[in-house]
C-alpha positions as CSV (number, residue, x, y, z in Angstrom):
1,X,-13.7,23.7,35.9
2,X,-10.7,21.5,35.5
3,X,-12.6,18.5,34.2
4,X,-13.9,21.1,31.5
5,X,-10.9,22.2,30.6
6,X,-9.2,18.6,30.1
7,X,-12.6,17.7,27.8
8,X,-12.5,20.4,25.7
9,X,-8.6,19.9,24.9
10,X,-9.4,16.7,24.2
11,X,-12.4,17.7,22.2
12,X,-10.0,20.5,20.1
13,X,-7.1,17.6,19.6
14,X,-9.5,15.1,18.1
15,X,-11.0,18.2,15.8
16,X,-7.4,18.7,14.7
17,X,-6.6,15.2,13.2
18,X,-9.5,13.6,11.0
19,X,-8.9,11.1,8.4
20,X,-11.6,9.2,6.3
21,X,-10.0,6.7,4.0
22,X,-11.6,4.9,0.7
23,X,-10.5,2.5,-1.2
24,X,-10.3,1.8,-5.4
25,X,-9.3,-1.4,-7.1
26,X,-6.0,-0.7,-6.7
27,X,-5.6,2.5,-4.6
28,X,-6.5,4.2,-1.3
29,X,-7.5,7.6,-0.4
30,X,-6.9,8.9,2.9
31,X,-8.7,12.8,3.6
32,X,-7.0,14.7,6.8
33,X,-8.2,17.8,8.5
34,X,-5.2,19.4,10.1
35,X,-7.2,22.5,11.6
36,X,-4.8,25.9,11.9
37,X,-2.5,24.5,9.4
38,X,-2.3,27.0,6.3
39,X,-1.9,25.6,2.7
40,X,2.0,26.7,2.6
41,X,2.5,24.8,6.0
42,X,1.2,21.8,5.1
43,X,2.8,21.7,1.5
44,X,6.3,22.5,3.1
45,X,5.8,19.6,5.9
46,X,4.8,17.3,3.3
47,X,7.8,18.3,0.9
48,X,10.5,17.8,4.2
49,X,8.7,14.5,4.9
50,X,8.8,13.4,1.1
51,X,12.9,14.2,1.1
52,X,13.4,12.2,4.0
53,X,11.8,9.2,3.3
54,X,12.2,9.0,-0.7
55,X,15.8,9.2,-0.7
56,X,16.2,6.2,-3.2
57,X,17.6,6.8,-6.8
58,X,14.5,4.4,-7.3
59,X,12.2,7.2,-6.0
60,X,11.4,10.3,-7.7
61,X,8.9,13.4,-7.4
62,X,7.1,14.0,-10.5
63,X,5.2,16.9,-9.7
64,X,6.0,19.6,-6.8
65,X,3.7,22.5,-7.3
66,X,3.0,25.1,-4.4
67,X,0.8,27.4,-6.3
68,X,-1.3,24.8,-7.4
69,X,-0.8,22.6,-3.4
70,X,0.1,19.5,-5.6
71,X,2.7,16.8,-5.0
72,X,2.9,13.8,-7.2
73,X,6.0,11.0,-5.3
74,X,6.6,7.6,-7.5
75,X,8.5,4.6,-6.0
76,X,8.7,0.8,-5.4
77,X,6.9,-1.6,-2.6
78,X,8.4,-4.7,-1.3
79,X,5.3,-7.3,-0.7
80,X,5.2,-10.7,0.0
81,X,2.0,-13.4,-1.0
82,X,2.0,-16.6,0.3
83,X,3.1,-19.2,-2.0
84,X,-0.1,-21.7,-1.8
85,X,2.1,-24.5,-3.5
86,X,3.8,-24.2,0.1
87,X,0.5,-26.3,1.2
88,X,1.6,-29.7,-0.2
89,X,5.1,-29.7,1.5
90,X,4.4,-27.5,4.3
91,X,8.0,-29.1,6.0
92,X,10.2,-28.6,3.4
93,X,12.6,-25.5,3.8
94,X,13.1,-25.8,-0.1
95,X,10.0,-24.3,-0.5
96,X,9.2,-20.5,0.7
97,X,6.0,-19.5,2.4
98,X,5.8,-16.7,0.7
99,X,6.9,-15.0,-2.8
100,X,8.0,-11.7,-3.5
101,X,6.2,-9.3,-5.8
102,X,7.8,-5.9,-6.4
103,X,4.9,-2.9,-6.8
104,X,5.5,0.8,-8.7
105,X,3.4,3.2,-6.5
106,X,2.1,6.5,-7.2
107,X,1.4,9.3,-4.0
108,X,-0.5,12.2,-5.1
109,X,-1.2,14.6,-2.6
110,X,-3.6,17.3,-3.0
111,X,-3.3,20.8,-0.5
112,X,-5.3,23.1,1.0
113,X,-5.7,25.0,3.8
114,X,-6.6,23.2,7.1
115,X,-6.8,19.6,5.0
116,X,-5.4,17.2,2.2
117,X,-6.1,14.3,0.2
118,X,-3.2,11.6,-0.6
119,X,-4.2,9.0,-3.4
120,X,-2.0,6.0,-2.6
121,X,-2.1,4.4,-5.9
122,X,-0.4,0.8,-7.1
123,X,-0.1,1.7,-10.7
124,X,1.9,-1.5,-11.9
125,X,4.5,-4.5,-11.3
126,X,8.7,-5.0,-11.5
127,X,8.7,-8.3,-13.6
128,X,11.1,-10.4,-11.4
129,X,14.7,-10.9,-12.5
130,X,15.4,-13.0,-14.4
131,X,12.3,-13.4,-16.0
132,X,11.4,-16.9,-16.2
133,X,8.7,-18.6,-18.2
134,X,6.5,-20.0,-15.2
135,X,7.0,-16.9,-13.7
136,X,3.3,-16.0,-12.0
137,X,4.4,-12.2,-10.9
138,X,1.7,-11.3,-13.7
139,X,-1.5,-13.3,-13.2
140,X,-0.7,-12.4,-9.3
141,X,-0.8,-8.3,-10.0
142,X,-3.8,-9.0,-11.5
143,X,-5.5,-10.8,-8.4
144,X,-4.5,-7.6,-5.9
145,X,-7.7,-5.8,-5.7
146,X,-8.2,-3.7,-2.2
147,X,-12.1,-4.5,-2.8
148,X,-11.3,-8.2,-3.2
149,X,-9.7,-10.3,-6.3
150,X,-11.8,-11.0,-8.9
151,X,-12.9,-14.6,-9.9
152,X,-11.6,-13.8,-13.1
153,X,-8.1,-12.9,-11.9
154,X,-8.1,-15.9,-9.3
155,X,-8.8,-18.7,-12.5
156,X,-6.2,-17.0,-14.3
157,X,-3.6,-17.4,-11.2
158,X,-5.4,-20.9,-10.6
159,X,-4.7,-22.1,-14.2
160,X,-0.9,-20.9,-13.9
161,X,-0.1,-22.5,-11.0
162,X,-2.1,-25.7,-12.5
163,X,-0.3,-25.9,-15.5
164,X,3.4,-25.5,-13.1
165,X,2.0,-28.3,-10.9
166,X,1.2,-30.6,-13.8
167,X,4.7,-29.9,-14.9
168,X,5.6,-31.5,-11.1
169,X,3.0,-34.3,-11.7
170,X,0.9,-33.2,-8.6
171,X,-2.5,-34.9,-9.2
172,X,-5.8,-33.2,-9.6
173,X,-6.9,-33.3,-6.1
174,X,-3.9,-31.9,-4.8
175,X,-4.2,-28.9,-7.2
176,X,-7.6,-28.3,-6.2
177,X,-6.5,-28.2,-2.4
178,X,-3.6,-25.5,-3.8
179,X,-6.3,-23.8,-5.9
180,X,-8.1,-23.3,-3.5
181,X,-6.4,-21.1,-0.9
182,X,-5.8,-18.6,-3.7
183,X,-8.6,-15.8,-2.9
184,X,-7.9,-15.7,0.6
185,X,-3.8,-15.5,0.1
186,X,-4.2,-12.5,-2.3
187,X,-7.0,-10.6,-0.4
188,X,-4.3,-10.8,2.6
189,X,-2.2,-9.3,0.2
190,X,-4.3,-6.3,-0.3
191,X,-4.9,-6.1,3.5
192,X,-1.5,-6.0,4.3
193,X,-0.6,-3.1,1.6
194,X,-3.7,-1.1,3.2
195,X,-2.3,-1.0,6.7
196,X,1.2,-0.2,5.2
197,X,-0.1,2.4,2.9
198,X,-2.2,3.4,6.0
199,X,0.9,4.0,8.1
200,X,2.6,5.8,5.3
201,X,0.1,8.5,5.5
202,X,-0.3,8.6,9.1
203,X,3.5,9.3,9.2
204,X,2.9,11.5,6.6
205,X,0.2,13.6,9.2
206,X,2.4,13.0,12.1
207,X,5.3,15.3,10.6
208,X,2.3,18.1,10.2
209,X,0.7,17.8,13.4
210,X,3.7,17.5,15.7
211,X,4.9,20.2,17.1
212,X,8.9,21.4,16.6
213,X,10.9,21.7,19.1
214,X,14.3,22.8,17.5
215,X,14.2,26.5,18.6
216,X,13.3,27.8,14.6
């Protein structure tokens, strides 16, 4: 009777927290089933959550509407790519690893009762300061693609950086070996951002689902 008892806990926990996530070009959808969790609960939790984490003046909630169980959050992401010019002087501590690349988000949440829908969505790039000429911030917003970057995206990127390395007289065969690594350093790009984006919204969950304990 005990062993029953444990299973079908366990059985009503997993019931309670159910995610299914798909991704765009350059967004992600997570849908969670919060079962016993009413419309106005969830909104509220999601609100408290919003006001703790999105604190920054470069942060702001565009839409808050109850009624409607709509929530619309824009802010910044800090990402890295690795810099594939890295590659030629792997020893040099001149030379990062990786580059920067600033990203303006959008989270839209959508409520109901029992369940909600978050659209995680990278809507466009922070130019880098100050903006230089060679800069490649650009071509490399274009290459993030959660579904994979596109060939067209990776030959611009791959023509940029050619055209910087031609500037550093690198010879052809040693851009090709730089060129080359491109796909693979941005669709690491987009992996990373998923898990982040993932943990996001499993934070998100986690301040619905858990239980308080302050006495209110």
């Amino acid at each position: 009777m005990k062993k029953f008892l444990v299973v079908l806990v366990l059985m009503l926990g997993t019931a309670s927290y159910c995610q299914t996530y798909t991704t765009e070009d350059k967004a992600l959808t997570g849908v969670f089933e919060v079962a016993g969790k009413s419309k106005a609960e969830i909104f509220s939790a999601i609100n408290k959550w919003i006001s703790i984490n999105y604190n920054s003046g470069k942060s702001v909630t565009q839409l808050s509407d109850a009624e409607a169980g709509n929530i619309v959050v824009k802010g910044i992401n800090q990402t890295i790519y690795k810099n594939t010019y890295k590659i030629l002087y792997p020893k040099s501590n001149s030379i990062p690893s990786y580059n920067p690349l600033s990203l303006n988000h959008l989270i839209e949440v959508n409520v109901k009762d029992n369940k909600y829908r978050i659209t995680y969505r990278i809507i466009d790039y922070s130019p880098a300061i100050p903006a230089l000429p060679y800069n490649l911030d650009d071509v490399a917003y274009q290459c993030l693609n959660f579904n994979g970057s596109s060939d067209d995206s990776i030959l611009a990127y791959n023509n940029r950086m050619d055209s910087l390395l031609k500037m550093g007289l690198i010879g052809a065969t040693k851009r090709a070996t730089v060129n080359a690594t491109t796909k693979q350093a941005f669709d690491e790009m987009g992996v990373s951002l998923i898990a982040d984006m993932k943990k996001t919204m499993e934070s998100i969950n986690k301040s619905i689902t858990t239980p308080t304990n302050d006495g209110w």
